[in-house]
N, C-alpha and C positions, 0 to 999 in steps of 0.2 A: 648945875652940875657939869663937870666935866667931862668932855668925850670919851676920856680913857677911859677915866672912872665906871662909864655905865660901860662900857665894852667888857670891861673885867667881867660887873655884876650877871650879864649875859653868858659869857663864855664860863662863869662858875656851876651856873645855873643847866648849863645845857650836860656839863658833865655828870652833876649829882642825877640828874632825869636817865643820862646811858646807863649810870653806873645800878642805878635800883630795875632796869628791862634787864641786866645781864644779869643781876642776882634771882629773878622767880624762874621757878622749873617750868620746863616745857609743858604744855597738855599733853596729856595720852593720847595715843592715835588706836581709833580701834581698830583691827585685825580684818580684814574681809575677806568671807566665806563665799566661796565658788555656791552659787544657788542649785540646789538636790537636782537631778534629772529623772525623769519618771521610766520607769525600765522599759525598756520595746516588747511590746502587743508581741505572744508567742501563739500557734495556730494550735487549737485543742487535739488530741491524737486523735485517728480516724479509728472510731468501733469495728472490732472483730466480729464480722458475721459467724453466729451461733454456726454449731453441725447439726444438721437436722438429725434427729431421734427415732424418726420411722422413714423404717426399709424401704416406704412405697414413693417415701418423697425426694426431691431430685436432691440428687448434691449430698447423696446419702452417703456414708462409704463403713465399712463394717472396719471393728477393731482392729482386725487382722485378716490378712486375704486366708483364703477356706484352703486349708490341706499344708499351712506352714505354723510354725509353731509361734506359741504367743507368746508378746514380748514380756522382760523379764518383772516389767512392771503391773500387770495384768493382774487380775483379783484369782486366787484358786478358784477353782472350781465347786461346788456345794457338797459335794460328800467331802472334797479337804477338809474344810471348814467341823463338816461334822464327826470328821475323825472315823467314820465309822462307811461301807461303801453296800450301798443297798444294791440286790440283782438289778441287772438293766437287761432288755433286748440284746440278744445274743449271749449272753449269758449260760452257762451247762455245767455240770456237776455227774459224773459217773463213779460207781462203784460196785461193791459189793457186799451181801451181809451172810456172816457164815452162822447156822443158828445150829443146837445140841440142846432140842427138846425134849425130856423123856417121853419115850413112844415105848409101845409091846415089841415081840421079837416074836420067833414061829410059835413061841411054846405059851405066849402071852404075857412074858415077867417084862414087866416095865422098867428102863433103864435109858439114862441121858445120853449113851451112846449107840444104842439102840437106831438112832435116826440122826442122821447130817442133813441138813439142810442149806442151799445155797441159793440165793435171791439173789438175780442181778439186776442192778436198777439205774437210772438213768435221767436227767431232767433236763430239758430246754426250755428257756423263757423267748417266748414267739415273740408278746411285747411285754414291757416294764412291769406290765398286772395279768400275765398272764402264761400260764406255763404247761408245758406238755409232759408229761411224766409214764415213762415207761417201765414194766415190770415184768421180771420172767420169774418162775419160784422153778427149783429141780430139788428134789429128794435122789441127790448123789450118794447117800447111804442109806438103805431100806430091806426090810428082812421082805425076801423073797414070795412068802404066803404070809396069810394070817386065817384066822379062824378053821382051822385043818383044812388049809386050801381053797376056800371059799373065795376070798379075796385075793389079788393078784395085785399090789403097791408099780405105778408107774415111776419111773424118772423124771420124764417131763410134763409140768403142771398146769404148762399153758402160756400166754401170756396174756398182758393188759395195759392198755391206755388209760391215765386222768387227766384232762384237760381242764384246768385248776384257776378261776379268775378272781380277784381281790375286785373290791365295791367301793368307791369310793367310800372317804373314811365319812362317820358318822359322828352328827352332835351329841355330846353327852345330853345322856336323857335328865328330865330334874328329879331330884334325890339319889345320882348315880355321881361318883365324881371319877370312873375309873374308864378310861379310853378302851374302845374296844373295835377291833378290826373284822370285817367281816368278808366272808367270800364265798364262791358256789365250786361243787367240785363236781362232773358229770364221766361215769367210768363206760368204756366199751370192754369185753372182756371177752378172749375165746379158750375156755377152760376147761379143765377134767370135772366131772357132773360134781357139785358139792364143794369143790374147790375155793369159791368166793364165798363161801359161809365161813371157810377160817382165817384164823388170825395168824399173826407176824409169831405171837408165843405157840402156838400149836405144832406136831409134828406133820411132814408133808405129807400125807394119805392121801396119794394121786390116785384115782384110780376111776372105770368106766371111760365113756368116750368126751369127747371136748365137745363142749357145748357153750352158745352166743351166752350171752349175759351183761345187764347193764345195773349202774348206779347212780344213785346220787348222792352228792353229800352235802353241810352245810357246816362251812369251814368260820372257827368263831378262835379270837386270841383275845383277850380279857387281859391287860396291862395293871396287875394289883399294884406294884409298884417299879421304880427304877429297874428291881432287879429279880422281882417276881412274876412270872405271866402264868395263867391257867388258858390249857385250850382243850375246844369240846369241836369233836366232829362225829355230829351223828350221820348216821345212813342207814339208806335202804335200799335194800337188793335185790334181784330178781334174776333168775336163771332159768334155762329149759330146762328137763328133764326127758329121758326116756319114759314115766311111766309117771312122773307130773313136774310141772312147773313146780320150782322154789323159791321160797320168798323168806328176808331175814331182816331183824335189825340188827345194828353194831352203831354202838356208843364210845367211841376210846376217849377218854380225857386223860389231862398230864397236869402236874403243876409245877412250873420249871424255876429252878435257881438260875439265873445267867453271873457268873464272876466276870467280866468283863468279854471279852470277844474270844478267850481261850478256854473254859472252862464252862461247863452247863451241866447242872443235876436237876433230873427229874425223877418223880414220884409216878407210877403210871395204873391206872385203871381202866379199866373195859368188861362191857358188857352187852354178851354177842348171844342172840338168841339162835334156836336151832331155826331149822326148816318150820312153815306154818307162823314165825315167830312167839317162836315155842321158847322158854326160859327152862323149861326144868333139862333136868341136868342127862336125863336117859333120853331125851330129844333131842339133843345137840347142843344146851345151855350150858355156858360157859360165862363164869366172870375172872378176868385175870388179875392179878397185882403183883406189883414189879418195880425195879428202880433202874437208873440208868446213868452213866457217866460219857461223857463227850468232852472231847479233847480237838484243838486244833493248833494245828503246829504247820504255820505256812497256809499251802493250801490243802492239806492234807485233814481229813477230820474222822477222828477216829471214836467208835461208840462200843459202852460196854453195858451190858444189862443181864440182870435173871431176875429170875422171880417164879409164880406157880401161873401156870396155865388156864388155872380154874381152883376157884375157891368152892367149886358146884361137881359132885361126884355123886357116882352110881356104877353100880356092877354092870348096868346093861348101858352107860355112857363112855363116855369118849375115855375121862379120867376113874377109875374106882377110888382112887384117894388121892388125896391132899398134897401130900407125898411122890406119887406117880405125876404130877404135873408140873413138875421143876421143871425150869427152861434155863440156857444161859446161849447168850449173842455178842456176835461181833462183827463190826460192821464197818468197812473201811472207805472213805470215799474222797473223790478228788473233787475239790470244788474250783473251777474259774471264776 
C-alpha cells in the first residue's frame, strides 16, 4: 500500500474519533456546600438570688419602707378585699339615745311624755377584741313628786363602764352547723340605788343616793344565716343598797335582719327580774318586747324602736297595764 493512501486512512480516522468527543454532553458537576458550623458555646445566665421571706434574716427588706405609701402594685389590704371593715384599735363611736317611755306624772296617769330620757353613750376599742364602753342615763324630763311626795325623781342617774372582750372564735360543735361568736362583758357602775335593775325600755326613775355596783355578762351572736343573727346576753347584777344589797337577772335577746351594711331590723325581747331575782311583776318583773330599725348613712347611724316595756303588770308594779308600758327611742350615733 501506498504511503499516501495510509496517511489519508489515518488522518480520516483521527477526525471521525474528534468529531464523536465533541458530540456527548459534558458530566455534571456537583455543586459544593460550605460544611455546617456548630454555633459558639453561649455561658448559661447567672441565677437571681431569692429575697429572703423572714424579717429576722439578713438581706431582708420590707415591701415598702414603713410610714410611705404603697406602691400602686401592691395587694389591698384585707377588709378591701372583704368589702366590709371590721373595728380595729383605735377605733370609737359616740352618741346619743333620746328615749319617750311612758311613765306616771304627780297624779299617777301614765303617759309617753310624761318622761324624756337621754342616754349618752360612747365606745373605744383599747385592742381589735376588746372595747371600753361608757354610759350616762339623765331623766331630763321627770314630774317633780310621785306617790303624794313620797319619792323625789333625780336627773342624773349615774354613770357606767363595760369593758367588753370577744374570745376567739369557736369550732362548730357536731350537729350545730351555725357559727357562733362568743365574749365576756364585766360592768363597774356608780348609780342611783335601783338604777342598774332597769332597762334601755323603762322610764328614768332616778332616785336615792349613788351607789358601786357591778356585772357581768355573757355576750353570744348565733350567725342563723348570711343575713340573719340572734344574740343573747344574759347578766347578773349586783348593787349596794342602803337597807340591803340588790341582786338581778336581765336576759335581752334580739333576732336581727342585716340588708346589707345600711339597713338592720330587729325583733327585741328581754327578761329582767326585780330585786332578789324576783320575776313577778309587783317586784320589779319585767318582760319587754319591741322592734327596731337602724339606718346608716356614712358614718352616721341612726336607730328607731318602740314597743311595751313589760308584757308583766300589776297595780303595785312598775307598769299596771299593757298599755301604760309603751316606749318609743331614738338613737343617733357617729361611728369612726
Amino acid at each position: 500500500m501506498r504511503p499516501s493512501y495510509r496517511f489519508a486512512q489515518v488522518l480520516l480516522l483521527s477526525c471521525v474519533v474528534a468529531e464523536s468527543a465533541l458530540a456527548q454532553p459534558a458530566a455534571p458537576t456537583t455543586p459544593t456546600t460550605p460544611a455546617p458550623t456548630a454555633p459558639a458555646p453561649t455561658a448559661p445566665p447567672a441565677p437571681v438570688p431569692a429575697m429572703p421571706t423572714d424579717p429576722g434574716a439578713a438581706g431582708y427588706a420590707a415591701p415598702w419602707a414603713p410610714g410611705t405609701p404603697p406602691p400602686a402594685d401592691a395587694p389591698p389590704p384585707a377588709e378591701e378585699k372583704r368589702g366590709k371593715k371590721e373595728p380595729r384599735r383605735g377605733d370609737f363611736d359616740a352618741g346619743g339615745q333620746a328615749r319617750f317611755p311612758s311613765g306616771p306624772d304627780e297624779m299617777g296617769a301614765y303617759d309617753s311624755f310624761n318622761w324624756v330620757a337621754v342616754d349618752l353613750k360612747g365606745r373605744y376599742f383599747v385592742l381589735d377584741s376588746i372595747s371600753a364602753n361608757g354610759f350616762i342615763p339623765l331623766a331630763v324630763k321627770h314630774p317633780d313628786s310621785l306617790a303624794g311626795g313620797l319619792v323625789e325623781p333625780e336627773l342624773f342617774g349615774g354613770m357606767r363602764i363595760d369593758l367588753e372582750a370577744k374570745l376567739p372564735k369557736l369550732p362548730k360543735l357536731p350537729g350545730i352547723k351555725y357559727e357562733t361568736a362568743v365574749g365576756l362583758g364585766l360592768t363597774a357602775a356608780y348609780m342611783r340605788e335601783g338604777a342598774m335593775l332597769l332597762s334601755d325600755k323603762d322610764y328614768p326613775l332616778f332616785v336615792g343616793d349613788l351607789q358601786p355596783g357591778l356585772a357581768g355578762t355573757l355576750l353570744m351572736n348565733v350567725k342563723l344565716s348570711s343575713l340573719v343573727d340572734f344574740t343573747l346576753n344574759p347578766a347578773f347584777v349586783f348593787q349596794t343598797g342602803e337597807a340591803e344589797n340588790l341582786t338581778a337577772l336581765q336576759i335581752p335577746m334580739a333576732l336581727v335582719l342585716k340588708l346589707g351594711d345600711v339597713v338592720k331590723l330587729s325583733a327585741d325581747l328581754g327578761v329582767f327580774t326585780g330585786d332578789d331575782l324576783s320575776l313577778r311583776a309587783k317586784n320589779g318583773g319585767r318582760v319587754y318586747l319591741g322592734a327596731a330599725l337602724d339606718v346608716k348613712i356614712g358614718r352616721i347611724v341612726t336607730h328607731l324602736g318602740a314597743g311595751f316595756a313589760s308584757l308583766l303588770t300589776d297595780e303595785m308594779g312598775a307598769y299596771p297595764t299593757i298599755k301604760d308600758s309603751v316606749y318609743l327611742d331614738l338613737n343617733v350615733t357617729f361611728a369612726k
